[in-house]
MARFILUM-461417 format. One record per residue (C-alpha): residue number from 0; residue in three letters; x negated, y negated, z negated. Coordinates in steps of 0.2 Angstrom, whole numbers. Layout:
residues N
SITE    n  res      u      v      w
SITE  NUM  ALA      X      Y      Z
...
***
This chain:
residues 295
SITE    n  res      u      v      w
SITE    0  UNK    102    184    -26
SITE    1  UNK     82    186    -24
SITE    2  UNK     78    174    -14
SITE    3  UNK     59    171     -3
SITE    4  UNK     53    157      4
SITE    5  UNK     39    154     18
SITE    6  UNK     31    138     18
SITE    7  UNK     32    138     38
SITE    8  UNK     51    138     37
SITE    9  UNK     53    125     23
SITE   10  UNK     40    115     34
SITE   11  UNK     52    114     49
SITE   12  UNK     65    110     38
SITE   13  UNK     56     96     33
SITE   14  UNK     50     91     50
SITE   15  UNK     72     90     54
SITE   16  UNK     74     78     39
SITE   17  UNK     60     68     44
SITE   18  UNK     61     65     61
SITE   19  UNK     80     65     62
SITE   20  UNK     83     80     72
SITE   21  UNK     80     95     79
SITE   22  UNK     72     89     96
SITE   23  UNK     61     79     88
SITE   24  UNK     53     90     75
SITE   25  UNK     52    101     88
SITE   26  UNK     41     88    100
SITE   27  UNK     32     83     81
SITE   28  UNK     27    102     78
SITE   29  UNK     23    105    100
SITE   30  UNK     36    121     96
SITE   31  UNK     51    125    109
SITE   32  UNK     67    117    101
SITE   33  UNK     76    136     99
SITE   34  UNK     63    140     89
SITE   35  UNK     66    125     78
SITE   36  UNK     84    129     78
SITE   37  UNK     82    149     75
SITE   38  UNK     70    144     58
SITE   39  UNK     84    131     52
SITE   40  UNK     98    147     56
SITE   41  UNK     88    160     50
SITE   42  UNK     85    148     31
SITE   43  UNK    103    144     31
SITE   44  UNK    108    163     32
SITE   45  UNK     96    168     18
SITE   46  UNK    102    154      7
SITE   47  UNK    121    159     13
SITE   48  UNK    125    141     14
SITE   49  UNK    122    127     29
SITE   50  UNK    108    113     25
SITE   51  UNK    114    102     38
SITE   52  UNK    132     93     46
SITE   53  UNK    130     94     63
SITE   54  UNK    141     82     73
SITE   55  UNK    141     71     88
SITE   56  UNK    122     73     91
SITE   57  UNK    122     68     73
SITE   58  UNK    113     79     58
SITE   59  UNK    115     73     40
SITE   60  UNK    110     84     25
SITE   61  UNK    123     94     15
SITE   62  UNK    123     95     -4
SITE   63  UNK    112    108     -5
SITE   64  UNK    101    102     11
SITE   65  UNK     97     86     -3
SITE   66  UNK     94    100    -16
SITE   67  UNK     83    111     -4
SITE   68  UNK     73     95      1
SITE   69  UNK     67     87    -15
SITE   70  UNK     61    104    -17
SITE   71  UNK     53    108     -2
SITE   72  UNK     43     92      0
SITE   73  UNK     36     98    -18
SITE   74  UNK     32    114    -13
SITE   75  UNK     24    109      3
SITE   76  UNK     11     96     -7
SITE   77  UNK      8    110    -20
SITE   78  UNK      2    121     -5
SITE   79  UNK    -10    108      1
SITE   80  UNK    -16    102    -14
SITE   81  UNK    -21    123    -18
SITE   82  UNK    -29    126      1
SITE   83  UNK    -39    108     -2
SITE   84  UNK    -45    114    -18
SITE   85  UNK    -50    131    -11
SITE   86  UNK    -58    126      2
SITE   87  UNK    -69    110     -9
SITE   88  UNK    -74    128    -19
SITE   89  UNK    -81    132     -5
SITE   90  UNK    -93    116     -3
SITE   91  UNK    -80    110     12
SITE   92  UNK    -77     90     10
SITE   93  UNK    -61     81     12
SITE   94  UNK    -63     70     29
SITE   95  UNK    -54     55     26
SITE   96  UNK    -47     44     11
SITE   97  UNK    -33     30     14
SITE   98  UNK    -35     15      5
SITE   99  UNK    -23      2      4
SITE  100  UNK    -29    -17      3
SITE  101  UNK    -22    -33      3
SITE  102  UNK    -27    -44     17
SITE  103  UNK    -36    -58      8
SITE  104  UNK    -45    -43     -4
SITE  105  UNK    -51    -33     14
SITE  106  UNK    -57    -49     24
SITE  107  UNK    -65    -59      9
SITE  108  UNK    -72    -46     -5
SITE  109  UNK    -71    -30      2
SITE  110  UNK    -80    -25     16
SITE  111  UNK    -99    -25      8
SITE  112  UNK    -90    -10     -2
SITE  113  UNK    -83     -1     12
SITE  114  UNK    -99     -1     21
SITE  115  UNK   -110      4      8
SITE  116  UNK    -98     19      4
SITE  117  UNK    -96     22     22
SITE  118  UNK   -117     22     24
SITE  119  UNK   -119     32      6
SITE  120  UNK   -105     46     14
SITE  121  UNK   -108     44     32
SITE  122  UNK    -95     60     34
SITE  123  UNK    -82     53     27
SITE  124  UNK    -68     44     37
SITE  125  UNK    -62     29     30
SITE  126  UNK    -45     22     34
SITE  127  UNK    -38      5     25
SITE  128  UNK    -20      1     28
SITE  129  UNK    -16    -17     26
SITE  130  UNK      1    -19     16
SITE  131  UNK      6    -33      1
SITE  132  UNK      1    -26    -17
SITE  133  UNK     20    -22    -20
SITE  134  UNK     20    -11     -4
SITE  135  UNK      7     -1     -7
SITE  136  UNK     11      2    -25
SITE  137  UNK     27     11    -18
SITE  138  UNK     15     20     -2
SITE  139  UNK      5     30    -19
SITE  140  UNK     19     33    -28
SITE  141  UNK     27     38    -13
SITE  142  UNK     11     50     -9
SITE  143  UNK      8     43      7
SITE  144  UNK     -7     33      3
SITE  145  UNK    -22     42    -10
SITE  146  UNK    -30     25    -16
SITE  147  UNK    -26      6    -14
SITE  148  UNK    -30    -12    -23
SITE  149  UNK    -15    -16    -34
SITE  150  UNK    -11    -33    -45
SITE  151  UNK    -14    -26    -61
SITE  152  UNK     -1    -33    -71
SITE  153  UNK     18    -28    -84
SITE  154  UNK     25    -25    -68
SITE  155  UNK     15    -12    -59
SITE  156  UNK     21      5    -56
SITE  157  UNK     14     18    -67
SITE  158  UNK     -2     25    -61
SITE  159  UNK    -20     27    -63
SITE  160  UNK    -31     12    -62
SITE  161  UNK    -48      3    -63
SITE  162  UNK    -51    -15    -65
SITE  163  UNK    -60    -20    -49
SITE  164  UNK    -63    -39    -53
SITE  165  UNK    -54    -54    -61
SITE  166  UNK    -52    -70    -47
SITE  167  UNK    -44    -88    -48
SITE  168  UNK    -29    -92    -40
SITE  169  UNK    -33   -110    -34
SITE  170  UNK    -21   -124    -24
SITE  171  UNK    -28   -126     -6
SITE  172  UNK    -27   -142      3
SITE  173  UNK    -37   -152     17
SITE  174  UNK    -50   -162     10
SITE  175  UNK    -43   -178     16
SITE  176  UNK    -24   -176      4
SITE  177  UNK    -23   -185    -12
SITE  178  UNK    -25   -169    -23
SITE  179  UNK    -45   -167    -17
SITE  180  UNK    -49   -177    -28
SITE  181  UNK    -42   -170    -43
SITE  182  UNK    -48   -158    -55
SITE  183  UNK    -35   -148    -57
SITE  184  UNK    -17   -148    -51
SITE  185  UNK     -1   -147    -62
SITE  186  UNK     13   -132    -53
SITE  187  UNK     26   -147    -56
SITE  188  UNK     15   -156    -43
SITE  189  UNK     13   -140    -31
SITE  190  UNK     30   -140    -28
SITE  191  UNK     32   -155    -25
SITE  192  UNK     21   -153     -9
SITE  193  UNK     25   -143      7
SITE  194  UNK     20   -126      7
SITE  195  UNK     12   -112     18
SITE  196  UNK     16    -95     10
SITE  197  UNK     13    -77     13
SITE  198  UNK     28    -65     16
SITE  199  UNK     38    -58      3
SITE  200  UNK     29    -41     -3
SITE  201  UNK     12    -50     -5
SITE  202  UNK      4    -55    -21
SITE  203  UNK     -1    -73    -15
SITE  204  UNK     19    -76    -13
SITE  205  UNK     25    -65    -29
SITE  206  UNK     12    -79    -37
SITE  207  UNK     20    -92    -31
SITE  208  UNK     38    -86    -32
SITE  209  UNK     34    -82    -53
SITE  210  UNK     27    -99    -55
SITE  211  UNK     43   -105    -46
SITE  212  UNK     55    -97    -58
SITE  213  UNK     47   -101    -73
SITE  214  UNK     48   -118    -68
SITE  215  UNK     66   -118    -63
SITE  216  UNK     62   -126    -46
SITE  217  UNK     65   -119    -27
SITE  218  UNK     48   -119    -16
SITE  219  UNK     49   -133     -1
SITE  220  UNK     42   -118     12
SITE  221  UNK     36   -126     27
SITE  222  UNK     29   -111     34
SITE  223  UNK     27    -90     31
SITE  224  UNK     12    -83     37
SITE  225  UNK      1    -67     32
SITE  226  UNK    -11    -72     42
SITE  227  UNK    -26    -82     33
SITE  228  UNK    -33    -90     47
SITE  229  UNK    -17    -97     54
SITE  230  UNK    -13   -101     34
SITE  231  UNK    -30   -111     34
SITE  232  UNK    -25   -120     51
SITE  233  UNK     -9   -124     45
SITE  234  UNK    -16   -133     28
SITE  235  UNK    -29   -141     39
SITE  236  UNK    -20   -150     50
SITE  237  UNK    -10   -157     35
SITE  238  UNK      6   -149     37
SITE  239  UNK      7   -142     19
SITE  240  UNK     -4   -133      4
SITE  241  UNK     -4   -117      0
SITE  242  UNK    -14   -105    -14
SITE  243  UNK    -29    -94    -13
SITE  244  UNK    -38    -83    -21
SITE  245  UNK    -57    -96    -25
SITE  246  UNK    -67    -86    -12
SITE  247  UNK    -57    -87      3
SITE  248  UNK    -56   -107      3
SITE  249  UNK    -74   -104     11
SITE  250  UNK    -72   -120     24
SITE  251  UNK    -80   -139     23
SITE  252  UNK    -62   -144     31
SITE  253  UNK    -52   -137     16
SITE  254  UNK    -55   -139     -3
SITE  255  UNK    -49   -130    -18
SITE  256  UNK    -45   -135    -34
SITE  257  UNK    -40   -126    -50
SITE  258  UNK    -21   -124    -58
SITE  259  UNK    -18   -133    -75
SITE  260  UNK    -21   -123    -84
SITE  261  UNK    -32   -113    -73
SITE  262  UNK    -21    -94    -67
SITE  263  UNK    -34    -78    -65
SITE  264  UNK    -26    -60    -58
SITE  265  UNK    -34    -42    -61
SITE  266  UNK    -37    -34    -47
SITE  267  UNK    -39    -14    -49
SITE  268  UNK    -43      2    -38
SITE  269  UNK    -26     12    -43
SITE  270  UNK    -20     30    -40
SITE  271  UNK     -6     41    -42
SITE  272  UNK     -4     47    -60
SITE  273  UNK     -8     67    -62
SITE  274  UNK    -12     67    -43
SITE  275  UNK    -25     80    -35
SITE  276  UNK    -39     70    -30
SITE  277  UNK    -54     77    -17
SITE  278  UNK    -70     77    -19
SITE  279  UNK    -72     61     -7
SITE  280  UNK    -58     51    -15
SITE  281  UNK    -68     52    -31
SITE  282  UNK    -83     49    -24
SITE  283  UNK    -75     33    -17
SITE  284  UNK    -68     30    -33
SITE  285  UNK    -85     34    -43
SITE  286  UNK    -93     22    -29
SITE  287  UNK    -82      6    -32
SITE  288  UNK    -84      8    -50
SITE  289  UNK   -101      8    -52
SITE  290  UNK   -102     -7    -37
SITE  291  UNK    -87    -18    -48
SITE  292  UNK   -103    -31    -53
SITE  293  UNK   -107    -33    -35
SITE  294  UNK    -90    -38    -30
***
């Protein structure tokens, strides 16, 4: 059986899996639903074999519809990957890059960078999606996201990186609590205190929940917060201590002080392995790189 794809059917198909039915890849693509339906019937007569049950309302992907996908999503990236390339040959520009940042990294150290790229490449759209570092890990891998700022560490997923900058994570506490005066704080003593702490998925709360382990004790969590400012209210109101990177503990209120012994992470610009990059992604990437010292 000779068998001939088009990339418009297999887009459809992908359109059914991804929005869960036919109605709605059909609102998704702005096509009539009986034409959505005819592509799906006309595939699964070529391929002699159905792609989809089809029960109460209810569509869920046969054996061969999983086979058919995995696929199809490959073919489908291929095919835009080929027309990008094509057309940079032709001096065209791709419009956007996606960057993933972690909060504290995209309020505290990044935005001189993205300005300066944006002023450097004023016809190139930016767009930075906030997620923890694990998150956005998965979001390359996943191909969803072209760039982000990962935790360079054993546990990163395979990809392409850059060292971006090397920053202390330091205790946080109101100037008035006992450990101000101190030069450095012990983890024993950290958990002994209250704590304000990010989400799961974040770097700030893997840190913390490693120290914990290696330690053997569980976290006394007062509060969970990804947001840095209410994080910072919390601490200075004296309702528990949390940990920063240094630069964000940028407040007379608050005062920060080093780990014993002192705890530094790598911080890197990461993409996905073997991936097609555009002509603007590298220029971001050639940009961050040679502004690394300014960061």
């Amino acid at each position: 059986m000779t068998l001939s794809f088009d990339l418009r059917s297999l887009a459809v198909f992908v359109a059914v899996v991804d929005h869960g039915g036919f109605s709605a890849a059909a609102r998704a693509r702005h096509v009539a639903q009986s034409a959505v339906s005819q592509t799906i019937a006309n595939l699964e007569r070529r391929l002699e074999t159905p792609l989809f049950y089809r029960q109460d309302r209810r569509i869920d992907l046969t054996p061969e519809g999983e086979v058919l996908l995995q696929h199809a999503r490959r073919l489908l990236e291929h095919a835009e990957a080929a027309e990008l390339a094509v057309s940079e040959l032709k001096g065209l520009v791709k419009g956007e890059v996606r960057i993933g940042i972690p909060s504290m990294l995209g309020s505290y150290y990044l935005p001189p960078l993205l300005m300066g790229f944006k002023s450097s490449y004023p016809g190139i759209r930016l767009t930075v999606i906030e997620a923890g570092a694990r998150r956005l890990q998965r979001l390359i891998s996943e191909r969803e996201l072209d760039l982000g700022i990962i935790v360079d560490d054993h546990t990163s997923t395979p990809m392409e990186r850059h060292p971006l900058l090397r920053e202390e994570m330091v205790v946080c506490v109101q100037r008035e609590h006992p450990f101000a005066e101190r030069e450095s704080i012990r983890p024993e003593d950290f958990f002994n205190e209250p704590l304000v702490l990010f989400q799961d998925g974040y770097f700030h709360r893997e840190f913390v929940d490693t120290m914990a382990r290696r330690l053997g004790v569980t976290p006394d969590i007062a509060f969970q917060s990804n947001l840095i400012p209410l994080t910072k209210a919390i601490v200075r109101q004296g309702f528990g201590i949390t940990t920063f990177l240094r630069r964000v503990v940028d407040e007379p209120e608050l005062t920060a002080i080093p780990f014993s012994p002192s705890t530094w992470l790598t911080l890197s610009l990461a993409w996905r392995p073997s991936g097609y990059l555009s002509r603007a992604e590298r220029a971001f990437i050639d940009y961050t790189i040679a502004q690394r010292d300014a960061l």
